[in-house]
N, C-alpha and C positions, 0 to 999 in steps of 0.2 A: 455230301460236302458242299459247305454254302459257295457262293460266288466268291465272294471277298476273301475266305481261309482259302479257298482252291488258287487266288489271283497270288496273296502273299506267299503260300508254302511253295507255288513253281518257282516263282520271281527269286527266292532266296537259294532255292536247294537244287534249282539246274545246275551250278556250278559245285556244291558239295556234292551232288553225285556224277559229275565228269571227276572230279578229281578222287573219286570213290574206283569208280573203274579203273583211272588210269592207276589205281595199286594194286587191283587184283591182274590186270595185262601184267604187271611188272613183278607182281607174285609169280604167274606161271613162267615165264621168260627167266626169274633167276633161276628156279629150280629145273627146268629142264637143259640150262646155258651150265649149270654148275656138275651135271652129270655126261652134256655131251665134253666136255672141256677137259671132266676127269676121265674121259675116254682117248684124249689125246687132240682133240680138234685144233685146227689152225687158227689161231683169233681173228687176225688179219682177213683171213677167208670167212670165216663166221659175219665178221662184221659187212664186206664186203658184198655178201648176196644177200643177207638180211634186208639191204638197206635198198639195193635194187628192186627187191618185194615191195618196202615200203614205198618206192616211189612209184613204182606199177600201180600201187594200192592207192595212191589219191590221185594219181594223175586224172579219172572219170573225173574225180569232183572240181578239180582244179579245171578242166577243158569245158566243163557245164556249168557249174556256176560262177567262173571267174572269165571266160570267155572274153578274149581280146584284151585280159590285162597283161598276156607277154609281153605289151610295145610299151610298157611303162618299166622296162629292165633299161636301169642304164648302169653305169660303169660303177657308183655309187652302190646301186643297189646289191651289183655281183659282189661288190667286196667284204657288203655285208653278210651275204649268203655264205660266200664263203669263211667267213669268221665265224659263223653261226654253226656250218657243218662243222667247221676244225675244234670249237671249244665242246659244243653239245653232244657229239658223237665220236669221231676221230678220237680226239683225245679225252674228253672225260669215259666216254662209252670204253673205249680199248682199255686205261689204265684199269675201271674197274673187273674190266674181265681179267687182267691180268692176276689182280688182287682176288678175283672170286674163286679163282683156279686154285692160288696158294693157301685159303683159308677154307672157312666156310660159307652157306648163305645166309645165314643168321648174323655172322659176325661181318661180313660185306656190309648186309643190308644197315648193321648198325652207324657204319659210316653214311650213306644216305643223311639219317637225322641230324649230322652236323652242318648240313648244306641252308638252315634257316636262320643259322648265328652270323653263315659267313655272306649270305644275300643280305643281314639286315646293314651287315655293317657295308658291304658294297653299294647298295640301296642309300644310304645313307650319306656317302662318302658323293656320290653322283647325283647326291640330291632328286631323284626319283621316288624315293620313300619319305615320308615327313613321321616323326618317331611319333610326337605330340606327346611326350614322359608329363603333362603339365595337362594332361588331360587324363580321365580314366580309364578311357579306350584305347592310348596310347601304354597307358602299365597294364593294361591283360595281355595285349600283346605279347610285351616283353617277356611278363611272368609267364606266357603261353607257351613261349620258345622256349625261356629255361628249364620250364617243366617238363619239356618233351627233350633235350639233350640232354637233364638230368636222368630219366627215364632210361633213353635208350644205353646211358652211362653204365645203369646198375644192372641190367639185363645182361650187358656186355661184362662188366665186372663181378658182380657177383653172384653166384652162383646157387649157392644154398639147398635144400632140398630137393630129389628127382620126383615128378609127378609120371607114370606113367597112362598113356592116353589112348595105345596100340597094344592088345594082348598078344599080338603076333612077332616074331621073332623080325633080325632084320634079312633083307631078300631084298632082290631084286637092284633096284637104283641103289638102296643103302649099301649091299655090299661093294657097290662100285667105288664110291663114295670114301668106305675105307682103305681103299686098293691105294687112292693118293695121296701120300704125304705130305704134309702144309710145311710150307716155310712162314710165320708168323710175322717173322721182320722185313721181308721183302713184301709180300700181299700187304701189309699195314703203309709201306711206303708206297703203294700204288695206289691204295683205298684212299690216301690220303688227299693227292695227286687228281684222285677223280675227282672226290668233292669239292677241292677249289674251281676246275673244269669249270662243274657242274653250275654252281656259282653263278660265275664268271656269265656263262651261257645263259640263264637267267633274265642277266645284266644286257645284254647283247641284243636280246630278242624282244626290249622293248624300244630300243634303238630300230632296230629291222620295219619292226609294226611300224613305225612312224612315217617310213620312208617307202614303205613296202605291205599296205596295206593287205594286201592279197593272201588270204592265210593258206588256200589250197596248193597256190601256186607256190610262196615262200616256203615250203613244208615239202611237195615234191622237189622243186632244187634242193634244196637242203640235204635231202635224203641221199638224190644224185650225185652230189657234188662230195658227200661224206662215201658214198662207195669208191669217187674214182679213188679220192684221197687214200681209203683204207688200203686198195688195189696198189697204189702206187708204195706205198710203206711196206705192203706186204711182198711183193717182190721184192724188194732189199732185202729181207731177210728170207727167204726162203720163194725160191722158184721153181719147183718140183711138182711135179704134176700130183704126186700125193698128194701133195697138203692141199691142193685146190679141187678133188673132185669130190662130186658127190652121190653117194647113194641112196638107196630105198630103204631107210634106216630114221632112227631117232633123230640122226644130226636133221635131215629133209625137213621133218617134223617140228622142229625147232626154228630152222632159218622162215618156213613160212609165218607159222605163228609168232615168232618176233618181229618180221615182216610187216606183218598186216596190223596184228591188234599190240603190240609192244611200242613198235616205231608208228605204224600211220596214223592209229586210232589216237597212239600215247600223246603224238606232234602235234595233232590237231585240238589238242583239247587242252592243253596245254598253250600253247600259243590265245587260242581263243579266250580261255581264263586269265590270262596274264594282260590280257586287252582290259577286261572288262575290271579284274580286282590288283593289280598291279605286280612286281614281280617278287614278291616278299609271300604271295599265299601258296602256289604251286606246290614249294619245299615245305609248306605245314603238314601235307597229307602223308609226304614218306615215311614217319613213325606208324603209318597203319600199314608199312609194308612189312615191315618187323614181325608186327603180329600174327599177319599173314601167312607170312613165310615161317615163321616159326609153329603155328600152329599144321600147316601143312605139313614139314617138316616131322611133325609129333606122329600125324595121321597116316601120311603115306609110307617115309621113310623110314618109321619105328623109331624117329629121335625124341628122346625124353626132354620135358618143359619142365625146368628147375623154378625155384620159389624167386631169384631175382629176375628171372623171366616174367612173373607175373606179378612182381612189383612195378616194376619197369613198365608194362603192359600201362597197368592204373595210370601212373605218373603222366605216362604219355597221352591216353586219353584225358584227364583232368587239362593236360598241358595244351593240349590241340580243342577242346571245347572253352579254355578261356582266347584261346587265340580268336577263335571265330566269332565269338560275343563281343570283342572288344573291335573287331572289323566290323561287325552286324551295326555296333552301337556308333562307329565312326559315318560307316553310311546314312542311318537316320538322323545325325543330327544333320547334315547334310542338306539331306532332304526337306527338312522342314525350312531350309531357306527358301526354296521353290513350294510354288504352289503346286494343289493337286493335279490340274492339267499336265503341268511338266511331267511330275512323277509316272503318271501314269502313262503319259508319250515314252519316258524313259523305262520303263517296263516293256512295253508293248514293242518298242523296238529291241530292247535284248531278247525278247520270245523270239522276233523274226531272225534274226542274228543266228538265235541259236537251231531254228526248224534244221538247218542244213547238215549241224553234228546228231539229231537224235537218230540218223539212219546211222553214225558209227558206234553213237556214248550208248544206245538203248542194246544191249546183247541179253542181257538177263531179261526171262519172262517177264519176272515180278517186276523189274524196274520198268519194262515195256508198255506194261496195263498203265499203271501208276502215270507214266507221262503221258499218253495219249489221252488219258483221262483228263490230266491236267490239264492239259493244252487245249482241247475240247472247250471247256468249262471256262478258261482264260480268254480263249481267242474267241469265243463265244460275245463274251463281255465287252471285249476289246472292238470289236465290231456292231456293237449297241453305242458305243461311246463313240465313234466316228461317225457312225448315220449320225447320232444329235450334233455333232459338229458342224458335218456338212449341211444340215437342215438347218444351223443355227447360222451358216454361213450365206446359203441358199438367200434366206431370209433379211439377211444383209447385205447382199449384192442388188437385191430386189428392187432398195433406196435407189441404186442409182436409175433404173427403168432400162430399159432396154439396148442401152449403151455401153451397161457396163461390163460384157465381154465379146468373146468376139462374135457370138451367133449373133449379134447383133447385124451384123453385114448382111446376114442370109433373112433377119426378120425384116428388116429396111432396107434392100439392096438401093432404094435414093437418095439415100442419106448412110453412107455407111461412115465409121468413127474406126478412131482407134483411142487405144489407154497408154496411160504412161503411169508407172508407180516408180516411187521413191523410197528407201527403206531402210536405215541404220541400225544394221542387223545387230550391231554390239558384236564387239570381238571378244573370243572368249578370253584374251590374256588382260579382258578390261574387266571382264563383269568378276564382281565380285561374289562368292558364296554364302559368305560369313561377314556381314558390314563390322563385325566386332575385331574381328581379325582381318585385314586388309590385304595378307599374304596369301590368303586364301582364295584363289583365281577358278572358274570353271576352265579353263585352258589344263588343269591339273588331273581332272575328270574327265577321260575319254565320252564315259557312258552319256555324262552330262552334256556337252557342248553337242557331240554326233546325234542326240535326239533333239534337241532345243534345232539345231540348224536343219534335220529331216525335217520338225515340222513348219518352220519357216519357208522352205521348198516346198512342202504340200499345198501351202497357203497360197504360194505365187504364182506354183502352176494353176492352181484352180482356177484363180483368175484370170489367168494367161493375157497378161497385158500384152501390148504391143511393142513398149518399151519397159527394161525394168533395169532401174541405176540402183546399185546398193551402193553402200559406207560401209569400212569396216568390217571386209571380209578377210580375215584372217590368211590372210597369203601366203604369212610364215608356215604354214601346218598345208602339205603337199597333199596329204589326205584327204582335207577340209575343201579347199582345191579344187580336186579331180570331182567329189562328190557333186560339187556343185557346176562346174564344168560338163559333166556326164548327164545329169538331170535336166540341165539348159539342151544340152544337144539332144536327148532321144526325144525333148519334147518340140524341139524345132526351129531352137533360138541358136543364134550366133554369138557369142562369147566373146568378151574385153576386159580383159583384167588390169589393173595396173596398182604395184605396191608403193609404198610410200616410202621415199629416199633416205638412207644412211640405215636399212634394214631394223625401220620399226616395225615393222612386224604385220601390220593391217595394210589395208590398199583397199582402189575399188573394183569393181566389175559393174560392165554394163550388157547386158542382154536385150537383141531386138531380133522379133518375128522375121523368118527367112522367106515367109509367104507374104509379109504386109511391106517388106523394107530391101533393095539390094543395097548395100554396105559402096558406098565410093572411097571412102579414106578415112582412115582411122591413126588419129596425133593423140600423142601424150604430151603432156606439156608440165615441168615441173616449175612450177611458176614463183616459188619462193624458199630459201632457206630455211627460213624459222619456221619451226612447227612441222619443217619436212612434210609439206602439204603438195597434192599433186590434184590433176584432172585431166579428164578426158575428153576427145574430142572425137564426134561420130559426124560424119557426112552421108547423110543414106540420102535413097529416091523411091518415091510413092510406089508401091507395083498396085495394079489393077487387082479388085474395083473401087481401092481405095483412092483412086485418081480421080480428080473433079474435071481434069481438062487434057482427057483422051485424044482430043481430035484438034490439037492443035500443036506446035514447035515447045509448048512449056514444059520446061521439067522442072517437076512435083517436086523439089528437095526441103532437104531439112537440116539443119545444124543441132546435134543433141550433146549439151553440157553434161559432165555428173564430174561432181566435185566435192569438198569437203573442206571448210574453211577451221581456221583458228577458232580455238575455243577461249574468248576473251578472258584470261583469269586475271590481270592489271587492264590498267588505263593504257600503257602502253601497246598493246595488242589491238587495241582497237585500230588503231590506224595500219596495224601490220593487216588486218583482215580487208581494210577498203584496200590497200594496195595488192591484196591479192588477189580480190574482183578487179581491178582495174587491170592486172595483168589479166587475166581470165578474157574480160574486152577486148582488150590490146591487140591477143592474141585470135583472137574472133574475126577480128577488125581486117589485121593484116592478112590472115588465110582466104576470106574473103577478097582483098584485092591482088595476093599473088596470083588466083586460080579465075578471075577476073570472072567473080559467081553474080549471079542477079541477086537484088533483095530477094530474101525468104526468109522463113519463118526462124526464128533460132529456141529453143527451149533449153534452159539451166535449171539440174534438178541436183538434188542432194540436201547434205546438212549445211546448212549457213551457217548455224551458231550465233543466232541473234535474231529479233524479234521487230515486228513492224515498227518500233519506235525505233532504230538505230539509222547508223548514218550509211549501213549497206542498201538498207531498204529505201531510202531517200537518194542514194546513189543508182540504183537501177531504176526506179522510176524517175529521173531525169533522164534517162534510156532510153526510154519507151517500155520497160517490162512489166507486167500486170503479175499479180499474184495469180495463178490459175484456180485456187481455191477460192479467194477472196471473193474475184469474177465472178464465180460459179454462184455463190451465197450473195453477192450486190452486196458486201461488207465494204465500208469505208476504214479511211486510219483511227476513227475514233473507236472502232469498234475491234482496235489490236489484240484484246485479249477476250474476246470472245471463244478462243479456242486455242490450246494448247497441243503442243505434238513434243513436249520432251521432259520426264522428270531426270534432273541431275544427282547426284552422289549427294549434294546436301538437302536432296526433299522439297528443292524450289520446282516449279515448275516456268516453263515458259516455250512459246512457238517458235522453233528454228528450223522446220525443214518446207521447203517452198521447192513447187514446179512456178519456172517464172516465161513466161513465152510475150516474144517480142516477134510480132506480125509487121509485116512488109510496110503496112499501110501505115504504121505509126509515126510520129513527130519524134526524130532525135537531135538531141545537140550535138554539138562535134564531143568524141572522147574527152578532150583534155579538158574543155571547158567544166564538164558534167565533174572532172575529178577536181579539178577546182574547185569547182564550189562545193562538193561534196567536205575537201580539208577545211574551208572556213567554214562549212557548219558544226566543224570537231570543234573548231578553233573559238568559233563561239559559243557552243555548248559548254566548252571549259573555263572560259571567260565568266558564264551568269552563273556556273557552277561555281564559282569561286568567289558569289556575290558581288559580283561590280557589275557598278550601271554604266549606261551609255559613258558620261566624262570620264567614270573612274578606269574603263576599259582604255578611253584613248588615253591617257596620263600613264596608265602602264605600259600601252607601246611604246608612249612616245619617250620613258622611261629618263636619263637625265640630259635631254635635248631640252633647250630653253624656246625654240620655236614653238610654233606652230601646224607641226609637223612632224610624222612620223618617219624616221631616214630607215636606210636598208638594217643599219646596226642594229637600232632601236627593235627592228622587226624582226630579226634573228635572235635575239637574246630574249625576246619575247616567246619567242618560238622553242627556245631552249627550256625557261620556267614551265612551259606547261610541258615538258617533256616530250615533243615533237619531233626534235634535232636532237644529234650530242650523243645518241648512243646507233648500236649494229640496226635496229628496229625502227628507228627513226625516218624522217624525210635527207632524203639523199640530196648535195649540193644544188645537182640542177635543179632540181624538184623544188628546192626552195626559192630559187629563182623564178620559176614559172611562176609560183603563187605571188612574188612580187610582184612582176610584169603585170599579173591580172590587177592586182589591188591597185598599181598605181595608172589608172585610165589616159592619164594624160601624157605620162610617160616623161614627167620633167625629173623624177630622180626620188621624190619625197611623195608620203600621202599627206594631202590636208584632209582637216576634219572633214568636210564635205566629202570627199571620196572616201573616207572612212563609214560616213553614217547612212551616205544613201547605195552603198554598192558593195564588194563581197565583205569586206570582213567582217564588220557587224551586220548586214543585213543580206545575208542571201535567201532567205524565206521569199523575197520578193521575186524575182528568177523562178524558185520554185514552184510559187502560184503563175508563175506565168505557164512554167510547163505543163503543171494538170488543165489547164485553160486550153495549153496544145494540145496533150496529148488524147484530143478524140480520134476516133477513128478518121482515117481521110484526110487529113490537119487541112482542110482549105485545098482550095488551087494549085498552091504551091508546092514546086517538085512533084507533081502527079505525074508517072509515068503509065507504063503498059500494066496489061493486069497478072496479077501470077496469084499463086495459092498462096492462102493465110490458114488460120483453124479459129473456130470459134472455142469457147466452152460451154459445155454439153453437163456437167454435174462435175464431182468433187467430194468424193468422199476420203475419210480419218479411217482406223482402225486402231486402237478399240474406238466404238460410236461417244463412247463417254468423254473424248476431249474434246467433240465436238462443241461441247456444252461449259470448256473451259475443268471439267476435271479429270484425274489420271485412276484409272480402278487401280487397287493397289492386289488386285489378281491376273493385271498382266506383268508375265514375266518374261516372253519372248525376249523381249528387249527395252530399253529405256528409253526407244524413241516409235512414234504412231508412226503407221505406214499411212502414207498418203497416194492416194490413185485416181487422175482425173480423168476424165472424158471428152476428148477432141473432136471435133467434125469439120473435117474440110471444105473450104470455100473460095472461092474466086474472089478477089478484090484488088483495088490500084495498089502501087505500091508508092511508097514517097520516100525521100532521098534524105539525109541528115541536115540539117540547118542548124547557119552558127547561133 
């Protein structure tokens, strides 16, 4: 068996043969349930120790490989469990025994098959399932399901010729069998009864997964909490010690084997299929119980297989192979939205997913050869494709030399560094699968999002930066979450999360080394309405030996931003984004003098959402903040687009994620000045953008003032035409005030020309070049005070390498934004004070 047949035939048929098993567990379970029952069994009691088994029966797997996920049971979760026991078992499970008892197993089992008409429409009704009747894969479906309720329709209905299959007379179970009388109309009202249960239950358990990841452990409650339920129901009706004991008999034999491989095996594979192919496939396989049981039936029992039996048979199978073709063919198109790395990430992690059930699903010899073989031969593969990963990684960590992780400390303990990466992982309720269909979200795709964000975690620990800020980590998905939560923690990081307000759904997280950093205070700051944008604020302290100055009263601290700014889609936004670095400052500004900290070093990482030519970027370099990339490469502003770090939804590209690091020693202007002149370079950018020169800009302030001179009016209604003022996103009253007070220097009421052409409105480029003239290291004499820590930059590397060079591979799919990860090395230097 080549590699490639052996990788695609596991990848596709791990789950056709769990759902293969769990009909032949449900084959033996009805026929031995439908003989102790016509023996007289208690059902309540039946159900009652069954389900005790079943949770004795995973409880190992739940305690070993779920281990420590009991403290994630909250009050939500129990309520799910118990819905989940009361519809799946309690009550779907009990009505059908009630129903199995009055009829037969063939005719029971035939209600089973209505359970995929009533999931699709439940499925459908809750928006879980998407039909796609407007695709082709979406009518095999359909026709899939009809053909298999029509099937088990004609089985159950019509009759037609007896085949016999047993030369043996009936004995044994079969005469028991006959001993009970059916009541038709009462079993058919309880068969009925079950199947919506069943349904329902379904529905229920991909709710549970969402919030209750934990499949061993959701599956023993489950189990537990469907015994006490059974136990409690059944004492109502019957308290008698009859009906509850048991002997060394068939019933014994029964309650274990329903126990263990009906309920534990059945719950677990089950659940786990529903993860992976959604809750609409499960109830495809039960027309192969039919079969089952009725061929059984033929064999053991001496019951004869009529001609609409094996009509019925055909229909069903026809009905249940177009169902799984038209699934098979919904996954591949799919897939071909993602490249082949994804794919096979997403492979390679449903293999690991599933290692855990093949100690339940694998019972049969032949199926047992078959999977080991397979998995052999996959995981074989699967572990050739990572070494070149990691070897292709190796190799690009290499660029940065010796700094760029952490053994870096232990090869140069005199110079030891640390990293910071920055990373916009893409949420999955953003990325789209299908750009033709925009509805089409990987947040819809468990399989999809859980392997794209594994290997995004693979990548990060690798590198194990020192700090790591992401964007758009899916906050909304508890799952998503914990994964990433869990992973930060066993590798040694301290964890920050924070969503973004009026619950859209993404947020950030910021993780930092617990060996390189102790944590002093940690703020959230929601720093603007529009766009529901938020950031975070980390306060840590150097721990040794990444401390330059051991032997003296300095502490090593650091101020670490991670943020996410507006994504400018008008002209109006642009101003909402400087104001929401200016709060971002603001708030820098003041934390620093309530806690009355010394200069030190501050670093702002994240998505900006704009490019070295903008007015944010010219906003924090009158700061003092350097690009840490830029630095690292000796790039100037003419050299903006030398590199790229983001393609967008419409195939533009452009560089919007920056580590920006503002060291002690540097030249700052006071805040407000810096935001000043930041608005009048909007204000003149919209001015030349709307082609008017020098007169024709003052004639439009000064708009219908017959002086020589621009009044406050004149400046507000100016202010208002280029859409500045006037709406929710605008400059706020004071705000516009400020920006007079600056314009008019002299302060007599009005601007003359002169203050117009040599000072902010039209010219603040002047100012500007004065700051890059400051902003060297040291800025002079002035304000030098005592010395404390700074960081230099050490390198700067992109991922992928390719936008380094200004373009985007159109084979990464991780996400639609480059991971950026620089290299720090700390240093001793003065620090200097802000000036006006």
């Amino acid at each position: 068996m080549e590699m490639g047949m052996a990788r695609k035939w596991f990848a596709w048929s791990q789950v056709v043969m769990s759902m293969l098993m769990v009909q032949i567990f449900a084959t033996g379970q009805q026929l031995l349930s439908r003989v102790i029952l016509s023996e007289g069994t208690f059902i309540f009691a039946l159900m009652a120790y069954r389900h005790v088994v079943a949770a004795i029966g995973v409880a190992p797997f739940a305690f070993y490989f779920e281990r420590g996920n009991a403290k994630k049971l909250s009050w939500s979760v129990w309520c799910w469990l118990f819905l989940s026991a009361l519809t799946g078992i309690t009550v779907a499970m009990g009505l059908f025994y009630f129903g199995l008892r009055d009829t037969t197993a063939t005719y029971a089992t035939n209600f089973l098959n209505l359970i995929p008409i009533v999931t699709f429409v439940f499925s459908a009704i809750t928006g879980v399932e998407k039909l796609g009747l407007r695709t082709l894969a979406g009518k095999l479906k359909v026709l899939g399901a009809i053909f298999c309720v029509a099937g088990a329709l004609t089985t159950s209905l019509y009759r037609g010729k007896a085949f016999h299959l047993s030369h043996q007379g009936p004995h044994g179970a079969s005469a028991v069998l006959k001993t009970s009388k059916p009541h038709w109309g009462r079993g058919t009202f309880m068969l009925v009864g079950s199947c919506l249960s069943y349904a329902t239950w379904y529905i229920v358990q991909v709710k549970l997964v969402k919030v209750f990841p934990s499949k061993y452990w959701a599956t023993m409650l489950t189990c537990a909490i469907a015994s006490l339920q059974s136990l409690a129901i059944g004492l109502c009706f019957d308290r008698r010690m009859a009906a509850w004991r048991l002997g060394w008999n068939l019933q014994l034999v029964t309650i274990f084997y329903s126990g263990t491989l009906a309920t534990a095996a059945t719950f677990c594979l089950i659940v786990w299929v529903i993860t992976i192919r959604g809750p609409t496939y499960p109830p495809m396989f039960n027309p192969l119980a039919l079969i089952f049981v009725a061929l059984s039936e033929a064999l053991i029992l001496g019951v004869d297989i009529r001609l609409g039996t094996l009509l019925g048979m055909i229909m069903i199978i026809v009905g249940l192979y177009s169902f799984l073709y038209g699934k098979k063919m919904e996954m591949e198109r799919l897939f071909q939205t993602k490249n082949d790395a994804d794919a096979s990430t997403t492979q390679e992690s449903a293999v690991y997913n599933f290692l855990d059930f093949s100690l339940v699903g694998c019972v049969s010899l032949k199926w047992f050869c078959l999977w080991i073989l397979s998995m052999c031969v996959y995981i074989g593969e699967a572990g050739m494709r990572k070494e070149r990963r990691v070897n292709k990684m190796k190799g690009r960590i290499s660029r940065i030399g010796s700094y760029a992780i952490a053994s870096s400390v232990k090869d140069h303990p005199q110079q030891p560094c640390i990293t910071c990466t920055t990373f916009n992982i893409l949420a999955p309720i953003y990325k789209r699968l299908n750009h033709e269909d925009p509805s089409c979200r990987e947040s819809d795709y468990r399989t999809y999002w859980l392997a794209r964000n594994h290997s995004i975690l693979d990548w990060l620990l690798y590198e194990r930066s020192s700090i790591i800020c992401l964007q758009e980590l899916w906050v909304g998905n508890e799952e998503l979450v914990n994964l990433y939560e869990k992973r930060f923690g066993d590798a040694g990081y301290l964890t920050f999360k924070l969503g973004r307000t009026n619950n859209r759904g993404d947020g950030l997280l910021t993780a930092v080394r617990k060996d390189y950093f102790k944590v002093l205070n940690h703020r959230e700051l929601h720093f603007n309405d529009c766009g529901d944008r938020v950031a975070q604020l980390l306060h840590v302290e150097l721990n040794p030996p990444f401390s330059q100055c051991r032997n003296n009263d300095i502490r090593q601290e650091i101020l670490i931003v991670n943020t996410h700014l507006l994504f400018p889609h008008d002209s109006s936004l642009c101003l909402v984004r400087l104001q929401q670095v200016y709060k971002i400052l603001q708030y820098v500004e003041s934390y620093q003098k309530e806690n009355k900290l010394n200069p030190m070093p501050v670093m702002l990482c994240g998505d900006w959402n704009g490019s070295k030519r903008g007015h944010v970027y010219k906003f924090l370099r009158s700061q003092g903040f350097v690009s840490s990339y830029d630095t690292a490469h000796q790039y100037t502003d003419a050299d903006a687009h030398k590199w790229v770090s983001h393609r967008n939804h419409r195939g533009n590209i452009c560089g919007v994620d920056f580590i920006w690091l503002l060291n002690p020693d540097r030249y700052r202007k006071l805040l407000k000045t810096s935001w000043s002149d930041a608005v009048f370079g909007m204000f003149k950018y919209l001015l030349r953008k709307a082609s008017l020169t020098e007169n024709d800009a003052f004639a439009f302030l000064k708009a219908d003032n017959h002086g020589e001179y621009i009044t406050y009016s004149g400046f507000c209604e100016a202010l208002r035409q280029l859409n500045l003022i006037g709406h929710c996103n605008g400059l706020s009253v004071e705000e516009t005030k400020d920006l007079w007070f600056q314009a008019d220097i002299d302060g007599n009421g009005v601007v003359d020309y002169s203050e117009f052409q040599q000072q902010r409105i039209w010219n603040p480029t002047g100012s500007e070049q004065r700051d890059e003239n400051s902003n060297e290291r040291g800025g002079g004499s002035k304000g030098i005070q005592e010395q404390t820590i700074g960081f230099s930059v050490k390198n700067a590397v992109f991922f992928p390498p390719e936008v380094e060079k200004g373009r985007w591979p159109e084979d990464f799919s991780l996400s639609d934004h480059a991971r950026l990860t620089v290299v720090f090395s700390p240093i001793r230097m003065p620090c200097s004070q802000s000036t006006s």
